[in-house]
matplotlib code that plots the C-alpha trace (Angstrom):
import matplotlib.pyplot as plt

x = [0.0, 1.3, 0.2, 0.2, 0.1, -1.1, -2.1, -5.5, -5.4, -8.9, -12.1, -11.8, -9.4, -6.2, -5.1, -3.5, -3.2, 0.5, 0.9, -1.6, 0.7, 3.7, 2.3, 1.4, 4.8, 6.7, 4.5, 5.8, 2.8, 1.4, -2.2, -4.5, -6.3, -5.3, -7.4, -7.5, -8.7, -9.3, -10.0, -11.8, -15.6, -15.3, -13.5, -13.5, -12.1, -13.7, -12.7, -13.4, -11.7, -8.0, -8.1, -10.3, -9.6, -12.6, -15.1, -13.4, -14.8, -18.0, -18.4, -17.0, -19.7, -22.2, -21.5, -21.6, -25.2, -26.2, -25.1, -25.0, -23.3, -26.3, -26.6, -29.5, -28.4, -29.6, -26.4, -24.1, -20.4, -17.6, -18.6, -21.5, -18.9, -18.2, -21.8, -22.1, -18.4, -19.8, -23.0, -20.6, -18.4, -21.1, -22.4, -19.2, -17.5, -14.3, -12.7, -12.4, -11.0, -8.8, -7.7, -3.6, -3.1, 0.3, 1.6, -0.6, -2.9, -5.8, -7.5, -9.2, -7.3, -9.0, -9.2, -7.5, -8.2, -9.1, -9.1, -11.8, -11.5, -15.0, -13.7, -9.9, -7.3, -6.4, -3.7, -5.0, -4.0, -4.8, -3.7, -3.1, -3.4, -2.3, -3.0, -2.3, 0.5]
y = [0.0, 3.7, 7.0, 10.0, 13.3, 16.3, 19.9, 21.4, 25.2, 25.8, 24.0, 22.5, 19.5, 18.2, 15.4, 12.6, 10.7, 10.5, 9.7, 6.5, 5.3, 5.7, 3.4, 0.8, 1.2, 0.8, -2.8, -4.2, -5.8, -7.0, -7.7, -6.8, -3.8, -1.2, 0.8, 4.4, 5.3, 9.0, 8.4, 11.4, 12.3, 15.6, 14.5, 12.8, 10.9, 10.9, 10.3, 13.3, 14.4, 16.3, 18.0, 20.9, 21.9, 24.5, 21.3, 20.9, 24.3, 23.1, 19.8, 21.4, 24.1, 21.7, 20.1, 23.0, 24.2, 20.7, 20.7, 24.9, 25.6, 26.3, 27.3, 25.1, 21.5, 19.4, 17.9, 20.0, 20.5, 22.7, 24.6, 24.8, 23.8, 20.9, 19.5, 20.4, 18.5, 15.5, 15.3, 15.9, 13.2, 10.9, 11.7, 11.2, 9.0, 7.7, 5.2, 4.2, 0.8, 0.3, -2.2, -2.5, -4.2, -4.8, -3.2, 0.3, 1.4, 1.8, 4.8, 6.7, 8.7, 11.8, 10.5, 11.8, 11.0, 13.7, 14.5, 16.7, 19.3, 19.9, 21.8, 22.6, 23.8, 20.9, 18.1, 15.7, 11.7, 9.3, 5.9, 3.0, -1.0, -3.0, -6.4, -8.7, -10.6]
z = [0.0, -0.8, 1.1, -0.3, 1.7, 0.0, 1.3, -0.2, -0.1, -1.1, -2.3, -5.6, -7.6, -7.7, -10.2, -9.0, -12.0, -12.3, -8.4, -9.4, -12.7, -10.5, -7.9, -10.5, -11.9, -9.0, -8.4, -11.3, -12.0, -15.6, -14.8, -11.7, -10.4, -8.1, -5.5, -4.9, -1.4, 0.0, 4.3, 4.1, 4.6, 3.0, 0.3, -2.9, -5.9, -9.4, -13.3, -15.6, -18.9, -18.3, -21.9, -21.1, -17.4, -17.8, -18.2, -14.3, -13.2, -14.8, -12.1, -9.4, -9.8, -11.1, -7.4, -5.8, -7.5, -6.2, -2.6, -1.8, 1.5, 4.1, 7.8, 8.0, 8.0, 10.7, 10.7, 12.5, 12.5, 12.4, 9.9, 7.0, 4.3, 6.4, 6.4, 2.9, 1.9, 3.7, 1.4, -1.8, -0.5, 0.0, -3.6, -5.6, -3.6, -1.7, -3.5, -7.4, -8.8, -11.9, -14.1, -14.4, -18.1, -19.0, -16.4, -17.0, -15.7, -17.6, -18.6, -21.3, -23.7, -22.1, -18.3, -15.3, -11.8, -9.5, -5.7, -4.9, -1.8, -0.4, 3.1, 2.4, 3.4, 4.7, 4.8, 3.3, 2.4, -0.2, -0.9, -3.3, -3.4, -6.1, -6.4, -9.4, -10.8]

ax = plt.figure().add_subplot(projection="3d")
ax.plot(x, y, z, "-o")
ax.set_aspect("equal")
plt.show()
């Protein structure tokens, strides 16, 4: 397993997409799948395209129009962007599984993987588990 520490300084995304392909790299693996895992409940990991970084603004707003920052949420933390970031983490998720194929991982021409600050700054962590042979 791998850990990766990263600081957030603000709402938003942060690809992680060459952190993942070096992890799968450095198992020397050919075939097998590898697991992506944010242990965060205002945070998240999703796939979206890397070519046009605006069509990132557009989700991350698209998320935001969803899930607007309120005082009113019976659930009640720190702050209102935390009770917000824990319904966007909920909705797009912690984790994401990939196939490793010849030792690579296996994406999209156009696919990056994204961690997604709901409630930054903060340090945050991810981490990795590959698994094949």
């Amino acid at each position: 397993m791998n850990r990766h520490t990263i600081r957030t300084d603000q709402h938003g995304f942060l690809d992680i997409t060459q952190s993942v392909k070096t992890d799968v790299k450095a198992a020397n693996i050919q075939n097998g799948l590898c697991c992506v895992y944010l242990p965060h409940t205002t945070a998240a990991i999703t796939v979206y395209s890397g070519i046009d970084p605006l069509g990132l603004l557009d989700l991350n707003e698209a998320i935001k129009t969803l899930v607007p920052i309120r005082a009113d949420f019976h659930h009640q933390c720190d702050t209102p962007t935390d009770a917000a970031g824990h319904i966007k983490s909920s909705l797009v998720g912690p984790s994401m599984t990939f196939i490793v194929e010849n030792g690579e991982l296996v994406l999209g021409g156009s696919q990056s993987i994204y961690f997604f600050e709901f409630d930054g700054p903060r340090d945050r962590e991810f981490y990795t588990q590959i698994v094949g042979q």
